[in-house]
N, C-alpha and C positions, 0 to 999 in steps of 0.2 A: 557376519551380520552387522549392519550400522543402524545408527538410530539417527533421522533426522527432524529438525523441529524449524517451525514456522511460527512467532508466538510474536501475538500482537496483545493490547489493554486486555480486550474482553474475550480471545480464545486464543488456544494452542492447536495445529495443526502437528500430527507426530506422524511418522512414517516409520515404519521398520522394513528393512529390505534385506533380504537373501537372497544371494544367488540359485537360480530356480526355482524360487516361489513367488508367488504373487505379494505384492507391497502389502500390510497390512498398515491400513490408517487408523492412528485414533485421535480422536479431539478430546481437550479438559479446556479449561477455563486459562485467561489468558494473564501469561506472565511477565512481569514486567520490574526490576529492580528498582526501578526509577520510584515507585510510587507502592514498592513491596516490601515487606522486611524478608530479610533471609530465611526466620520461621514460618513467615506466611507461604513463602514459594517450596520451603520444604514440605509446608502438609499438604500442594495442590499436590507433587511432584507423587508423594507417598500415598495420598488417599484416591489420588483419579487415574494416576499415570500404572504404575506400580502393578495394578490388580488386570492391565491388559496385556502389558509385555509378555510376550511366550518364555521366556527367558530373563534373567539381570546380568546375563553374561553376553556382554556389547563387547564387538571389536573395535571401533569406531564411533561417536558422537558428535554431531554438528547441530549445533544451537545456534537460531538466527532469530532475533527479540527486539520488538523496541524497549527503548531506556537501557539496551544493551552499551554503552559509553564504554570507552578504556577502563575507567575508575570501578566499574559497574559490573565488567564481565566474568570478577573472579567470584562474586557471589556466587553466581547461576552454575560457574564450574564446580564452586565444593558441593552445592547442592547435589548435582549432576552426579558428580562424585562417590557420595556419602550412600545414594540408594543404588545405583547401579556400578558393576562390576567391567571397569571399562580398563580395556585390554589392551589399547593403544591410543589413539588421538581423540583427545577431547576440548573441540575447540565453540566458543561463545563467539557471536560477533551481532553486528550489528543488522536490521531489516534492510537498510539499504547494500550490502553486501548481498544477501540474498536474490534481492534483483539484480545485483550485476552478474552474478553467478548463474541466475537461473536465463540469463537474458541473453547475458555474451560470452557465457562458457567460459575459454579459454584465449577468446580472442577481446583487443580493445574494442570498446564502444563507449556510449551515453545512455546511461540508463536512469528510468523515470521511474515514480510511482504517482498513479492518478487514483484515490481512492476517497474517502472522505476529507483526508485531506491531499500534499503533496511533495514531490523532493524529488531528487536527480543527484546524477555526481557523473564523473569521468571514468574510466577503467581500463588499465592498461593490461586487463587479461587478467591479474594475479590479484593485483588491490586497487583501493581505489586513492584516484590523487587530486582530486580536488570537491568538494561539495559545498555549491550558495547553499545556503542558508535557507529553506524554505519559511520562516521566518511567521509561520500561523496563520489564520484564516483573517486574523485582522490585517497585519501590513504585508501579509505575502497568501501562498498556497494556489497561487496561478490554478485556474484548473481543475480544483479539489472540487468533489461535490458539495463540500462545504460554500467555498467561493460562487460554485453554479448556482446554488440553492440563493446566496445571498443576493446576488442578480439579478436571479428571478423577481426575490419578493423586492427588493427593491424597484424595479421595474413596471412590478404591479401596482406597488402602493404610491409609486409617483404617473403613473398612467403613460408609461412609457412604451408598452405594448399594445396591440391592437387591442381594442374594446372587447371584443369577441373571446379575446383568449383571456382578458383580465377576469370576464364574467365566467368565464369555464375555470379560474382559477379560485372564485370564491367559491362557489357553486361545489364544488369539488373540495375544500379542506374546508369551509367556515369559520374563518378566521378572520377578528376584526383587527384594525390597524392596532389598536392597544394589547391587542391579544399578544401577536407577533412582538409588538417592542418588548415586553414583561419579560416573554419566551429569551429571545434575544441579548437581554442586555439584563435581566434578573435572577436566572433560573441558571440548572448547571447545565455545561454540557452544550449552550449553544451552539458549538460545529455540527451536533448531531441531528442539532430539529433542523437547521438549517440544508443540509445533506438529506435530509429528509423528503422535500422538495425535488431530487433529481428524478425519480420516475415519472413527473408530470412532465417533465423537458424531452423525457424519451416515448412518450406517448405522444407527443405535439412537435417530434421534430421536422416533421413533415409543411410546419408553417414556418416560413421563411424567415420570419421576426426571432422565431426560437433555433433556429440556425443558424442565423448571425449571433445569437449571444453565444451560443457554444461554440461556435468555431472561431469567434473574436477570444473568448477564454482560456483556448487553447494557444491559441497567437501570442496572448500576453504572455504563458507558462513558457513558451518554448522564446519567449525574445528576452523578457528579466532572467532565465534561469539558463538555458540549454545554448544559447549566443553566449556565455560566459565561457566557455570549455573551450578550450583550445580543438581545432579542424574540427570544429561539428558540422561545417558543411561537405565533411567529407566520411564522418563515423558513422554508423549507422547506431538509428536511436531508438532502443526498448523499451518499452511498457508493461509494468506491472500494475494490479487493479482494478475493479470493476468499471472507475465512470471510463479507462482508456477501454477496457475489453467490450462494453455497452456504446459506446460510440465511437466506433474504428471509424465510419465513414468522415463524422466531422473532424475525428483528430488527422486523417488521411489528408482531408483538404487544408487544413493547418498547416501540418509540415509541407506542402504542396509548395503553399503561397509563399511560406519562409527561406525556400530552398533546401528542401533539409531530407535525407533517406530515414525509412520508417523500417528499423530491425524487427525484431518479433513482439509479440501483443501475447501476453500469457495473464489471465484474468490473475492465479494466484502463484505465487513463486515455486511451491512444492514441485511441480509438475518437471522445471525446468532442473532445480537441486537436485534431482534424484539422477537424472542424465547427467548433471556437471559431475557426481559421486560415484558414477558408475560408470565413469568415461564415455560416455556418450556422443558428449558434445564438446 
């Protein structure tokens, strides 16, 4: 039996898997050292995780987390530790491992995450050996729905789209220009209201104007971040994420125009982790 985990800010995705039985998934609330203390992670661990395991006798444990850092991964293992009974390897690592793992298995690639926000790195099958810096939704995040979001309204509020879709755009959230800056630039959490915005891009990508900002967005992601990697015009390059798994078409034309092969598009990493753990892939 293994346990594997998927844990971002605000949820945990767990999986238990035995051979011959169906995966049993369960979600808690999400963990993160970065921004957790070690008591805090141990009462999610004991009070949400705890009470669904069939079993505390694991053979195996794999924790993939943001704020998961070098400095950061021993916490989450004594936690990991301390409530269940793990019988052999218990390893922490980082969410961008998860996508490489869930993306390109055992073999090298480029693997990305397009999700609220954004990031990438290299992989030569085992670890990863180089990763920019996605560097936040203000001086980087190519890509991120955060970044799409921020396009949008900016685009709106400077009347840089057609008149038709600006008024479908007020009409549709009601939001005055002071509303948005306050939101933006006072309140917590900006990437979120701003990512907030990406389901009106996928409702209207069918208007031109809102095609060339997504697929100009992806262009940017894949030439500041993914042109960095050594033979990326020869790896092939995976996606984890909902804005890449909701917009395969524009990201398709991206890597198109870039020169670049598009490896697999898996909305969430679990999917992929559990074939790289059970020799799949």
């Amino acid at each position: 039996m293994i346990l594997l985990a998927d844990s971002g800010s605000t949820k945990t995705d767990w999986c238990v898997w035995e051979e011959g039985r169906s995966p049993l998934v369960i979600k808690t609330r999400g963990t993160n050292p970065f921004f957790q203390t070690e008591e805090e992670i141990a009462g999610e661990i004991q009070t949400a995780l705890l009470p669904q395991l069939p079993s505390r006798e694991i053979q195996d444990v794999f924790f993939y987390g943001a704020g998961c850092t070098p400095e950061k991964q021993p916490i989450v293992e004594r936690v990991l530790r301390e409530f269940i009974h793990v019988k052999g390897h218990c390893e922490v690592a980082s969410d961008m491992l998860a996508a490489a793992r869930s993306l390109c298995g055992h073999q090298p690639g480029i693997a990305c995450i397009l999700g609220t926000g954004s990031n990438s790195c290299s992989y030569d099958g085992e670890r990863i050996t180089k990763n920019v810096s996605p560097l936040g939704f203000i001086l980087g995040d190519e890509g991120s729905g955060a970044v799409l979001g921020k396009t949008l309204v900016g685009d709106v509020l400077k009347h840089q789209l057609p008149a038709s879709i600006c008024e479908r755009f007020h009409e549709r959230f009601h939001l005055s220009s002071a509303e948005i800056i306050d939101r933006v630039y006072r309140q917590k959490l900006p990437n979120r209201f701003l990512a907030s915005f990406v389901p009106f891009l996928q409702e209207n990508l069918s208007e031109p104007s809102i095609e060339y900002l997504v697929v100009t967005a992806f262009r940017s992601f894949l030439v500041r971040n993914v042109k960095q990697y050594d033979h990326w015009d020869q790896l092939p390059i995976g996606f984890n994420g909902s804005i890449a798994y909701f917009f395969r078409d524009p990201l398709e034309k991206a890597l198109k125009a870039e020169g670049m092969t598009l490896g697999r598009i898996i909305q969430a990493p679990m999917e992929g982790l559990v074939d790289y753990h059970t020799g799949k892939i």
